[in-house]
C-alpha positions in Angstrom: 85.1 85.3 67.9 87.8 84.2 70.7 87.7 80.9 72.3 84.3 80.1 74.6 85.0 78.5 77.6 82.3 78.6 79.9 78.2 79.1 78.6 75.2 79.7 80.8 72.7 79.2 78.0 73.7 77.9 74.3 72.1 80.8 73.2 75.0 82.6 74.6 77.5 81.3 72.4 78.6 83.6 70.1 78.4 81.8 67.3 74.4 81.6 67.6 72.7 84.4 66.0 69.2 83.8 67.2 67.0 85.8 69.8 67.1 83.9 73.2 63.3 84.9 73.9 62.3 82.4 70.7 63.5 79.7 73.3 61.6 80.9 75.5 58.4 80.5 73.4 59.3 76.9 72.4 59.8 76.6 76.5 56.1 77.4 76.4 54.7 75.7 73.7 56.5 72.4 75.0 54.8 73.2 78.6 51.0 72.6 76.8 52.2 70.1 74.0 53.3 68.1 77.7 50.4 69.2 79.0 53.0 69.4 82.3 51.2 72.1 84.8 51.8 73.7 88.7 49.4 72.2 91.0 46.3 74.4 91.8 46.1 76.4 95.2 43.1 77.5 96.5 41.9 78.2 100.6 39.6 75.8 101.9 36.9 76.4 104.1 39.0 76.8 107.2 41.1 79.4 105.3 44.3 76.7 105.4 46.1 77.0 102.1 45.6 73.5 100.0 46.9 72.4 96.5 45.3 70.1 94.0 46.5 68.5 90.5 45.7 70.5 87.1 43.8 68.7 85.0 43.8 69.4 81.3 42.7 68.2 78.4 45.6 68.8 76.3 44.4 69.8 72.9 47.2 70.8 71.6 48.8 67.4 71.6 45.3 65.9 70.2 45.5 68.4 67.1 49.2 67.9 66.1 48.5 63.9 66.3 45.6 64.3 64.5 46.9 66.7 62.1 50.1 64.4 61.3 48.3 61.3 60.7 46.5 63.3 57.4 49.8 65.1 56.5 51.9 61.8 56.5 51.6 58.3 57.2 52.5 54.6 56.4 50.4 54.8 52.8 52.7 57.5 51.7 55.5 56.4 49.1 58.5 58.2 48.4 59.6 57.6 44.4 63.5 58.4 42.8 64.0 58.5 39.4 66.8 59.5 38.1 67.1 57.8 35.1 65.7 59.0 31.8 62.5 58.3 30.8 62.6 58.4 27.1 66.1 57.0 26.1 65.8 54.8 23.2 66.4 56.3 19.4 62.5 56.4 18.9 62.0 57.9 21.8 60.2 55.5 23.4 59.9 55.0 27.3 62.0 52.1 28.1 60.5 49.4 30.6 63.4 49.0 33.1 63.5 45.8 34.9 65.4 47.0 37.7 64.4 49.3 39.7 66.3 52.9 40.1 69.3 52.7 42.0 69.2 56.0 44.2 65.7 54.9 44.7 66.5 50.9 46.2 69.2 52.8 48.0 67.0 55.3 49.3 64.5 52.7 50.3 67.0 50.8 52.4 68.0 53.7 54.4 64.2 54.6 55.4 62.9 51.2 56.1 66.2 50.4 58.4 65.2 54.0 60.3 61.5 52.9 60.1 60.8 56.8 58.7 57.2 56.4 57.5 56.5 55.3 62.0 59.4 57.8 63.4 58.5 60.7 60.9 54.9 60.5 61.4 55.7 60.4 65.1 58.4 63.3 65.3 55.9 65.0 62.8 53.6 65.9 66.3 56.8 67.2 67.4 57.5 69.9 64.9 53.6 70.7 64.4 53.8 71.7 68.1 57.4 73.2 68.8 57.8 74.5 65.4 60.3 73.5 63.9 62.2 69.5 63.4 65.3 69.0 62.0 66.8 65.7 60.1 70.2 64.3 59.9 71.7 61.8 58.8 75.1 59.9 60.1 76.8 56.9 59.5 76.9 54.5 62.1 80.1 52.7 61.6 79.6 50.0 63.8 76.8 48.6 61.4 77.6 50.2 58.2 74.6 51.9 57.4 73.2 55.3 57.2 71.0 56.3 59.8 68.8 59.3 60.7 68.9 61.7 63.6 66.0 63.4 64.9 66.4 67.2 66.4 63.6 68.4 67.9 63.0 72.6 67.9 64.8 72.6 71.4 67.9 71.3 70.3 68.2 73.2 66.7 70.0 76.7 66.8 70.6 78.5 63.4 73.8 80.1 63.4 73.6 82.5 60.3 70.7 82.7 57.6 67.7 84.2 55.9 64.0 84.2 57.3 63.7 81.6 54.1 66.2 79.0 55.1 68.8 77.6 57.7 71.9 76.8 56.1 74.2 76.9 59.4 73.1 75.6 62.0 74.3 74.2 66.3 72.5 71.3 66.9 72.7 70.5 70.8 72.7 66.5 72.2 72.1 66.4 76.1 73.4 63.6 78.3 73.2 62.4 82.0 75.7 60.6 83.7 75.4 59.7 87.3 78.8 60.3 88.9 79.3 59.6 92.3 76.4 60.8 94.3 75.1 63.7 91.8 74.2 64.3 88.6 76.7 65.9 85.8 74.8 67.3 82.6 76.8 67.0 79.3 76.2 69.1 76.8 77.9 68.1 72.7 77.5 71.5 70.6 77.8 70.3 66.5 78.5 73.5 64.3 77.7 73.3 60.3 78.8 76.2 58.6 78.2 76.1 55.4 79.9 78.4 52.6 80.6 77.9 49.0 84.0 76.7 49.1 84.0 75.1 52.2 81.7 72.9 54.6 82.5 72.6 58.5 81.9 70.5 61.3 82.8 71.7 64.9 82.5 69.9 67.8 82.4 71.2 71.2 81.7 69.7 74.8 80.6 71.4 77.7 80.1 69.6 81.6 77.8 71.3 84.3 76.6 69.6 87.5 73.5 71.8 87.2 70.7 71.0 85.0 69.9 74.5 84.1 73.5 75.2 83.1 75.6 74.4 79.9 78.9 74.4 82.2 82.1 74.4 81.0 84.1 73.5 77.7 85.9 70.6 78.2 87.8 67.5 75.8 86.0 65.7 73.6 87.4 62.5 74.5 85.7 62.1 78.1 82.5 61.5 76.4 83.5 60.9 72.6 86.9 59.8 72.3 86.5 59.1 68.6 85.0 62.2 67.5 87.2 64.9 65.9 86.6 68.6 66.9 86.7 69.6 63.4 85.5 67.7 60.0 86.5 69.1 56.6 83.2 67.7 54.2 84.5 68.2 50.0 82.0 70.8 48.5 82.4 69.2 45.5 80.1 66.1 46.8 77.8 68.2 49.5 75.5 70.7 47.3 73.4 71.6 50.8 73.9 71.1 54.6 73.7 67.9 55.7 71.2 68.6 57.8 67.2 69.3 56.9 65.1 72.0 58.8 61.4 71.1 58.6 58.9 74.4 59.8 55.0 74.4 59.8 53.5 76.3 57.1 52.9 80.2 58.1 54.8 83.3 59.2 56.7 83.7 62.2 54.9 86.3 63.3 55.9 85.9 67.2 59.6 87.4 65.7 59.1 88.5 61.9 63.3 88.3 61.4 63.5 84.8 63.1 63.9 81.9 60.4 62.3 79.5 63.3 59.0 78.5 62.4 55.9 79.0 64.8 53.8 75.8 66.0 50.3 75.6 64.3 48.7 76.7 68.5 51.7 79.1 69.2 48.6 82.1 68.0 45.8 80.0 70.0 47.9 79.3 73.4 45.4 82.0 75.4 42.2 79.8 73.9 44.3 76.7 75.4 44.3 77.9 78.7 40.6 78.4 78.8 40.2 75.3 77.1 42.4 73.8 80.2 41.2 75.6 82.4 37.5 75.1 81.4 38.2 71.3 81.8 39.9 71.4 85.1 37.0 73.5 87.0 34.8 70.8 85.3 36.3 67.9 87.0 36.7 70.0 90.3 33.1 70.2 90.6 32.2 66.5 89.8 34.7 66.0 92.8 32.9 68.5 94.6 29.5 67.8 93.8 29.4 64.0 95.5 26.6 63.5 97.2 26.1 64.8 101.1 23.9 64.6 103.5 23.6 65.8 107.1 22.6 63.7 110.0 22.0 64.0 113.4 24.5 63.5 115.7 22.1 61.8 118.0 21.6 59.1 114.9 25.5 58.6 114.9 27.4 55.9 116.7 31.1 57.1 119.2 33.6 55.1 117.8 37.0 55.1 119.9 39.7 54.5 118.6 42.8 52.0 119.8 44.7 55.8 120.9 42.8 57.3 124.1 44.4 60.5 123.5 42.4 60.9 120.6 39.0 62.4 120.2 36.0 60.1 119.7 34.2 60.1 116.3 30.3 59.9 115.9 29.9 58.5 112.8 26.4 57.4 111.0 28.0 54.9 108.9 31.6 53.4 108.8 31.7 52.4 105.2 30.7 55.8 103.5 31.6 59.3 102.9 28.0 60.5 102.4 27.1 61.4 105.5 28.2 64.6 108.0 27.1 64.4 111.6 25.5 68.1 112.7 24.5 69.2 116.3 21.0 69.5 117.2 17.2 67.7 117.9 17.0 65.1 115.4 13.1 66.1 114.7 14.7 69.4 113.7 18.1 67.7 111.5 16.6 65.0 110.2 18.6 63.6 107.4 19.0 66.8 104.7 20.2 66.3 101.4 23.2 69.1 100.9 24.4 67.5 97.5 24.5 70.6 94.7 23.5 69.6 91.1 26.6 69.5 88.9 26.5 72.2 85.8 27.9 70.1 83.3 25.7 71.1 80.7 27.4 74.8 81.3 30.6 73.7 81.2 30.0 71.3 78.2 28.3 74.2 75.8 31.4 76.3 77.3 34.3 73.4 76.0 32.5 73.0 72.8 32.7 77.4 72.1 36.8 77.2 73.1 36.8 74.3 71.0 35.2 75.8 67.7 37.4 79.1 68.3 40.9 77.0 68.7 39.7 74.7 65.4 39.5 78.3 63.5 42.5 79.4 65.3 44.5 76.6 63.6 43.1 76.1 60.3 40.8 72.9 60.8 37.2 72.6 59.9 34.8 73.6 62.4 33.5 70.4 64.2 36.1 68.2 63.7 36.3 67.7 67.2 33.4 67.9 69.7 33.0 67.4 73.9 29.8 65.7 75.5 28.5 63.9 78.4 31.3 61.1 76.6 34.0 63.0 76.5 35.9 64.7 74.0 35.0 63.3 69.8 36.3 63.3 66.3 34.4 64.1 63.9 33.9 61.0 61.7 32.3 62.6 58.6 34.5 62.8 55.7 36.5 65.9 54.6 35.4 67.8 51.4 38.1 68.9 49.0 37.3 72.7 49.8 37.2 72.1 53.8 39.2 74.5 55.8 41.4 70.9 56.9 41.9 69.6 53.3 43.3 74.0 52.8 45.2 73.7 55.8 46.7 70.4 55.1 47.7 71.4 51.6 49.9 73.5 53.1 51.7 71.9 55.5 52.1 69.1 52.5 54.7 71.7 50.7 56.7 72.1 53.6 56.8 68.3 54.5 57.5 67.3 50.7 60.7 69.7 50.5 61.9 68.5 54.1 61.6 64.5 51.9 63.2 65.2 49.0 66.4 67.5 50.5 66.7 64.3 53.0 66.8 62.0 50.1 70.0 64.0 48.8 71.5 64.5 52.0 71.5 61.0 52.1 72.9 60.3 48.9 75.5 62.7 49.3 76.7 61.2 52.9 76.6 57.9 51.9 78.6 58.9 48.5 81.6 61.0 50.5 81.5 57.8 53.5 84.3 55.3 52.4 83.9 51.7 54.6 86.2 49.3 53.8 87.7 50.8 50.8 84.7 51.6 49.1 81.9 54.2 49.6 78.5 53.2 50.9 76.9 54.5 47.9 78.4 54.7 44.3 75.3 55.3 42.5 73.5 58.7 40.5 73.1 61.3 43.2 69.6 62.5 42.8 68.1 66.2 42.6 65.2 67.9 43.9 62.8 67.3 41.3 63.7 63.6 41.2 62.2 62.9 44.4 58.7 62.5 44.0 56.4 62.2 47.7 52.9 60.7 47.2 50.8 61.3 50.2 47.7 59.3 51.3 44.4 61.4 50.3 42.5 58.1 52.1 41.0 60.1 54.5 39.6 62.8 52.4 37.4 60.6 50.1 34.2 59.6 50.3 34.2 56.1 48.0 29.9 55.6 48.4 30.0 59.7 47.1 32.7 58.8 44.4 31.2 55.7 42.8 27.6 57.9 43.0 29.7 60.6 40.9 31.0 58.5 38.0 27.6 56.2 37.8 25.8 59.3 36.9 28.9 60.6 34.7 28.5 57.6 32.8 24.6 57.0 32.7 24.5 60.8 31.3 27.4 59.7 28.5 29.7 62.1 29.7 32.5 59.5 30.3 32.6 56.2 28.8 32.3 53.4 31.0 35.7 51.9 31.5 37.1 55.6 32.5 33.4 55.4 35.1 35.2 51.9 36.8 38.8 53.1 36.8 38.3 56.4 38.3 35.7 55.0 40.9 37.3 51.9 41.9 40.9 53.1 41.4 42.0 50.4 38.9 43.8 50.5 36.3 42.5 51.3 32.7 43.5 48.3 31.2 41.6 46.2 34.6 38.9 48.6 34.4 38.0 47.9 30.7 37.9 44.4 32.0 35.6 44.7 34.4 33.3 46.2 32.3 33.5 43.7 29.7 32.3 41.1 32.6 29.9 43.1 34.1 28.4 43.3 30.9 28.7 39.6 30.1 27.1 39.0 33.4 24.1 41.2 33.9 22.7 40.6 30.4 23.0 36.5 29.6 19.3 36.3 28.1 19.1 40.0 25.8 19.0 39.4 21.8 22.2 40.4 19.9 22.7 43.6 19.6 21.0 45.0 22.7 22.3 46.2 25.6 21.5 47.0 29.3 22.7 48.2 32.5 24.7 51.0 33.3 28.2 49.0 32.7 26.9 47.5 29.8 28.4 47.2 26.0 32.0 46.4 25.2 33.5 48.8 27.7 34.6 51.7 25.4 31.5 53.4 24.8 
């Protein structure tokens, strides 16, 4: 492809295979994820040009926080096994005493990168932008394996399918102030991935303008012990060392792209009403404080300490409210001008952008609301056949891949790393289906409707009464069989043998 020595845009570089214009779109999508605006001009009543600040109300940032939390947070557990579960002669599951040694491994890494916090967090990120990318390094300053995040404006795909990116630039931007200026730096990190061989490339670029990659210039200025070109053995790396995470859904902004789309990239036109909706409001509480005309006869002359300026006639030094007019004061009087403030109009008009964006990106309608307060969550809890618990559900199957290729990424890095003689990790290299990712369905049940179920499961005798207590306080079957047994002891002290009463009654098994 010849030797690059100069870019205006990293899309330019010929080794990038994607359309420019998709960069354009995440441009766009990161302008109302920001919720970063032009001021607003408008004539006064003079006909003199004035500019105020845009307000917003940002709800695409609300949704991806809010849709994050349910996809993934601290309660969710990430479990490796790779060890056998039936192993003995009988074939009986063995009771190891240690845990699995992927999975301590595994469990190291994360809690050193905090990922259940950062992934949670960078989760917002991708929801909005469309795309997040994971990889991990070695840091060899502490030993340890640790995780880079690369957000959708940073990730190029270099060749793939519109299923998956297995080659891929991934761009790291840095400012250094030299001299009086600004100079941007710009590190370009190639994998190209085939099956007999896996490549790292390394390239650096220098521009002193911020809109500019610049040009190609030595690694060492910035990175004088990185090499321009890593061989990795294929016979340790199965994938790319790096994992692509998309929302769930088509790219139907560019139907070739293997880019994902940000759950408001097909909503971005009910944003702007949204926004828009919400800035006029606030304009005309601004507006709409209260005036009233005076008098000028009922105004004092205040002069101020410059005689070449004009005297004022003002009514009251300490307010705002009132506008001195000419004319008889029988006539003037003092005349309310205030106008009433439509906030019920505008209130009735945020709630209808609000119930078309929550149908435009897959969450139940009312889960969020705007009155007189401001803007609500819905508090009520989520049924199992809610368009949020659908939508979620989704997204869940692209989050749990993104886990369990990191988990091997990890293992494989750490394996083909050698510190001190020895390689980070020497233990069972994990596969796909090892990597189990529980996620917390918390938020989606309703314990008072739950226990309500399984009392009248039980009091019919469809369900014995131990399976009633484990399913409805989440116990065990063993500690559910127990509570029963108590319960029973306790509520009926004083009934003849061989009777029995109350809806947890008996020895627990019937």
């Amino acid at each position: 492809m010849g030797v690059v020595q100069s870019l205006g845009q990293i899309t330019d570089h010929p080794k990038i295979s994607i359309d420019s214009r998709e960069y354009q779109r995440i441009g766009l999508d990161k302008q109302y994820f920001e919720g970063r605006f032009p001021n607003v001009k408008y004539l006064n009543m003079y006909g003199d040009q004035r500019q105020r600040q845009y307000v917003t109300l940002n709800m695409m940032q609300v949704i991806c926080r809010r849709m994050a939390s349910i996809i993934y947070n601290e309660k969710s557990k990430i479990t490796i096994e790779t060890r056998p579960a039936n192993s003995d002669e009988n074939g009986q599951a063995i009771n190891y005493q240690k845990p699995d040694e992927a999975d301590a491994f595994i469990h190291t890494v994360l809690d050193d990168n905090d990922f259940n916090k950062n992934f949670e967090r960078y989760l917002e990120s991708c929801l909005a932008l469309g795309g997040l990318a994971i990889r991990p390094y070695v840091d060899y300053s502490t030993k340890k394996v640790k995780l880079a995040w690369v957000q959708a404006p940073s990730f190029f795909p270099l060749r793939s399918n519109t299923n998956d990116v297995t080659n891929a630039a991934i761009a790291t931007r840095t400012v250094q102030t030299e001299g009086n200026r600004n100079v941007y730096y710009t590190l370009l990190e190639f994998h190209e991935w085939s099956e007999n061989q896996y490549t790292v490339t390394n390239e650096l670029y220098r521009s002193e303008a911020s809109d500019n990659v610049g040009t190609k210039i030595d690694l060492g200025v910035l990175y004088p012990n990185l090499a321009p070109t890593a061989q990795l053995d294929p016979a340790v790396f199965t994938r790319p060392l790096f994992t692509y995470l998309k929302p769930a859904g088509f790219n139907n902004r560019n139907i070739t792209s293997p880019l994902g789309v940000g759950i408001c990239d097909n909503a971005l036109s009910t944003l702007k009403q949204i926004n828009d909706a919400y800035d006029q409001f606030n304009w005309e509480i601004k507006m709409g404080q209260r005036h009233v005309a005076v008098s000028e006869a009922m105004t004092d002359v205040v002069f101020g300490d410059d005689p070449s300026k004009t005297p004022k006639q003002i009514f009251d030094p300490d307010s705002n409210v009132f506008i001195g007019v000419p004319g008889d004061p029988d006539d003037v009087g003092i005349t309310d001008l205030t106008t009433p403030i439509r906030s019920q109009d505008y209130i009735a008009s945020l709630n209808h952008f609000i119930k078309t964006l929550e149908m435009q990106v897959g969450l139940s309608s009312g889960t969020f609301s705007f009155d007189n307060q401001g803007l609500k969550t819905a508090t009520e809890v989520v049924s199992e056949n809610s368009m949020t618990y659908q939508t979620r559900n989704s997204q869940l199957t692209m989050v749990e891949r993104a886990i369990q290729e990191l988990c091997v990424s990890i293992c494989e890095l750490a394996s083909a790393t050698v510190v001190d003689g020895a390689p980070l990790y020497s233990g069972p290299i994990p596969t796909i289906d090892q990597v189990t990712v529980s996620f917390d369905d918390g938020v989606f049940t309703d314990k008072a409707a739950s226990l309500d179920y399984w009392i009248k499961a039980a009091a019919a005798g469809l369900v014995p009464k131990r399976v009633a207590i484990a399913r409805a306080l989440g116990v065990p079957d063993d500690v559910a069989k127990q509570y029963a047994q108590e319960a029973s002891e306790e509520s009926q002290p004083a009934l003849p043998s061989g009777e029995q009463g109350g809806l947890f009654g008996g020895d627990g098994d019937s």
